[in-house]
C-alpha positions in Angstrom: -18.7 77.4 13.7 -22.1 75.8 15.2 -22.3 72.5 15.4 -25.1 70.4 15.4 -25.5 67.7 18.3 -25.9 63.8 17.4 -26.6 61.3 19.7 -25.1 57.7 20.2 -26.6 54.7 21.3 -25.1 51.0 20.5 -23.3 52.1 17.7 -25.7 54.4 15.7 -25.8 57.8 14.9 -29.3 59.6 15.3 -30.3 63.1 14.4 -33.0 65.8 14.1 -33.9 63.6 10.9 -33.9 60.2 12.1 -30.9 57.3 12.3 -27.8 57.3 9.9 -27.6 54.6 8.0 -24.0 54.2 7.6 -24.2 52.5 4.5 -26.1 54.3 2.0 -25.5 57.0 3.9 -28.7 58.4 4.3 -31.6 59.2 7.1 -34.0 56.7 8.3 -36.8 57.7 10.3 -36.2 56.5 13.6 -35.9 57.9 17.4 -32.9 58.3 19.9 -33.4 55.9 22.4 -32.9 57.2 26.4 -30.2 55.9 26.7 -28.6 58.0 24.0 -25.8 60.3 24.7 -24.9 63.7 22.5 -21.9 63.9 20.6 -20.2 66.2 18.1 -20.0 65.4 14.6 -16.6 64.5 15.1 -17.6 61.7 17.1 -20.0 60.7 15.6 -18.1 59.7 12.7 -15.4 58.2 14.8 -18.8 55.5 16.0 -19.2 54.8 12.3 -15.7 53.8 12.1 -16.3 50.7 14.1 -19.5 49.6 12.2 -20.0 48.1 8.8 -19.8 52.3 7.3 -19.3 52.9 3.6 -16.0 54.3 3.7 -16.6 58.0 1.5 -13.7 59.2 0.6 -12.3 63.0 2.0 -9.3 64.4 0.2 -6.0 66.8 1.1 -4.8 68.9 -1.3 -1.6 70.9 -1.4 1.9 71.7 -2.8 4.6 68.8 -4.2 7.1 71.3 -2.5 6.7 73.1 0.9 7.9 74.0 4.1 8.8 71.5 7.3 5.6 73.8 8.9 3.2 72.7 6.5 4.5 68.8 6.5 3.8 68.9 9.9 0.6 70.5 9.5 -0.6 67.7 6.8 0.5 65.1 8.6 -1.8 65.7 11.5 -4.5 66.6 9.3 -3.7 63.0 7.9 -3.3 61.8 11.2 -6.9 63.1 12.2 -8.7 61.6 8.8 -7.3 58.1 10.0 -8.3 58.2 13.3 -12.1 58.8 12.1 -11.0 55.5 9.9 -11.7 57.1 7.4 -10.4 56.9 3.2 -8.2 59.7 2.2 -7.5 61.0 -1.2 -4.6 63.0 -2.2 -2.2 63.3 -5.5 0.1 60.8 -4.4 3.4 62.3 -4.7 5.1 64.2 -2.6 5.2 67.3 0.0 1.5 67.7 1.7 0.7 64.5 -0.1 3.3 62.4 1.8 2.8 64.2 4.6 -1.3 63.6 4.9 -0.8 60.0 4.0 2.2 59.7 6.2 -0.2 60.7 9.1 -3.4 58.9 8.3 -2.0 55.4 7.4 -0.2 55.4 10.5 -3.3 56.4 12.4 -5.2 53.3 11.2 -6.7 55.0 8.1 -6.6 54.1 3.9 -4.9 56.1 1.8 -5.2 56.5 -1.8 -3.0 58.1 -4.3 -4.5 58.9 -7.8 -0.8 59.5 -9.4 0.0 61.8 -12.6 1.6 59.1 -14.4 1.6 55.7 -15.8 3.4 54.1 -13.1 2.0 53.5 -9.6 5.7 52.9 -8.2 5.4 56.3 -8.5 3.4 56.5 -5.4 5.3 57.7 -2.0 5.6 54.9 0.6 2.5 55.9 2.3 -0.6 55.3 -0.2 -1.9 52.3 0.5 -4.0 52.0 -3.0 -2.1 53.6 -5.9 -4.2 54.4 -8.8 -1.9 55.2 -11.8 -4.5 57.4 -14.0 -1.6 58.7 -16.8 -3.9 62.0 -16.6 -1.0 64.0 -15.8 -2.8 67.8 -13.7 -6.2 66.5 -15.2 -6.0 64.1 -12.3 -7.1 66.9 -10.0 -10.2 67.0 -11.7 -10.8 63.3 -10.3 -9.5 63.7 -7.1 -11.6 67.1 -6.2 -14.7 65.5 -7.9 -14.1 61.8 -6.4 -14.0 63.7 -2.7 -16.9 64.6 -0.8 -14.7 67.1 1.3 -11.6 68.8 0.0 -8.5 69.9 2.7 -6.1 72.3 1.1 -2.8 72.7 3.1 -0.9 75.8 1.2 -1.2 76.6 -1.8 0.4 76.0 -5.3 -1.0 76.7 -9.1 -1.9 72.9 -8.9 -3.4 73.5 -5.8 -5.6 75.8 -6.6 -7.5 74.0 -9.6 -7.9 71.0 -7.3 -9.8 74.4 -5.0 -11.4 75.8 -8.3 -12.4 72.2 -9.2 -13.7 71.9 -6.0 -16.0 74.6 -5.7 -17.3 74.4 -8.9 -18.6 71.0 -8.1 -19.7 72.3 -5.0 -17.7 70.7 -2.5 -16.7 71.8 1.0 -13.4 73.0 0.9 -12.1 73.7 3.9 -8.1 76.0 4.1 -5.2 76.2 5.7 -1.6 77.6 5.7 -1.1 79.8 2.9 -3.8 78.2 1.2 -5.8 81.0 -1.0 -9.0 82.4 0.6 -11.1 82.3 -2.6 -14.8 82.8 -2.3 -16.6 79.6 -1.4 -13.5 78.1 0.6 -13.9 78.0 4.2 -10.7 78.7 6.5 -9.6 76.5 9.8 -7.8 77.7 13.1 -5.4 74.7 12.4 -5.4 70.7 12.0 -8.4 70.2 14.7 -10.5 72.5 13.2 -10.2 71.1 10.0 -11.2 68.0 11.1 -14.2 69.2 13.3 -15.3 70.9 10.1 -14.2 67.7 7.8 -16.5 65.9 10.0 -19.4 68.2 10.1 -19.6 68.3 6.3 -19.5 64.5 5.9 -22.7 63.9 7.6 -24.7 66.7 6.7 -23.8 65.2 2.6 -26.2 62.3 4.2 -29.2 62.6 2.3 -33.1 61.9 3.7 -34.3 58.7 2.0 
């Protein structure tokens, strides 16, 4: 995957279309100064974390029941959303949802569980805000439209409306595991891909004011 090359300079993110503004998240005209150095997408993401940056929300998708494999693999996934300080939305419950959350609220980031039911005790120890919607599976409509990037770690029936969802409102979403290589979805060597990818999609959604 190509990836195209920001520069940093005193906290702000410039491009081929100008300066980030990390707030309405959107291209001013400006130049890199000199001093400016290049960075991945990645990176430059991880810069916004330290500024006053509108914290848009990414989410991680995946079965309530799975394998120790892909706990571990959702928890670094997790891991790597927090470290970019970033707000992660999942299902709230269990399996890759405890997992991702697991990972990213230990890594600094917020974590947000839109739950099922009525109760927001229902939450697992990890999500930080719990948002009972009493939606029941129509909650994955929210979470994949609510997301500006969509991480699917395996796959369930569940998990693959919050994909369908996803692509029909024409959202990155970005596979791993045994998640289902449907048309649209794009497929990561592994947790740092993801995240690389994750990344790359977030600030190209910046839109040219």
């Amino acid at each position: 995957m190509t990836q195209p090359i920001y520069r940093l300079a005193d906290g702000t993110v410039y491009g081929v279309n100008g300066r980030l503004d990390p707030w309405d998240w959107s291209w001013k005209p400006a130049a890199a100064p000199e001093s400016a150095r290049e960075a991945t997408a990645r990176q430059a993401i991880a810069q916004l974390a330290a500024t006053a940056a509108r914290r848009i929300p990414v989410g991680v998708i995946g079965p309530r029941e799975c394998d120790a494999e892909k706990l571990a693999l959702a928890e670094q996934v997790g891991a790597g959303i927090g470290a970019l300080g970033l707000t992660m939305i999942c299902g709230g419950r269990t399996g890759v949802m405890a997992a991702a959350a697991k990972g990213c609220r230990a890594a600094g980031g917020l974590t947000v569980g839109l739950l099922p039911g009525h109760d927001w005790r229902e939450a697992n120890d990890d999500i930080m805000l719990p948002i009972a919607t009493g939606f029941s599976e129509a909650r994955n409509m929210i979470i994949a439209k609510s997301c500006a990037v969509l991480v699917a770690v395996g796959g369930s029936y569940g998990t693959l409306s919050e994909i369908a969802y996803g692509l029909h409102f024409s959202k990155p979403v970005i596979v791993l595991g045994d998640a289902p290589d449907i048309e649209g979805t794009e497929r990561a060597n592994g947790a740092d891909d993801a995240i690389e990818r994750l990344s790359s999609h977030l600030i190209a959604s910046a839109i040219l004011s």
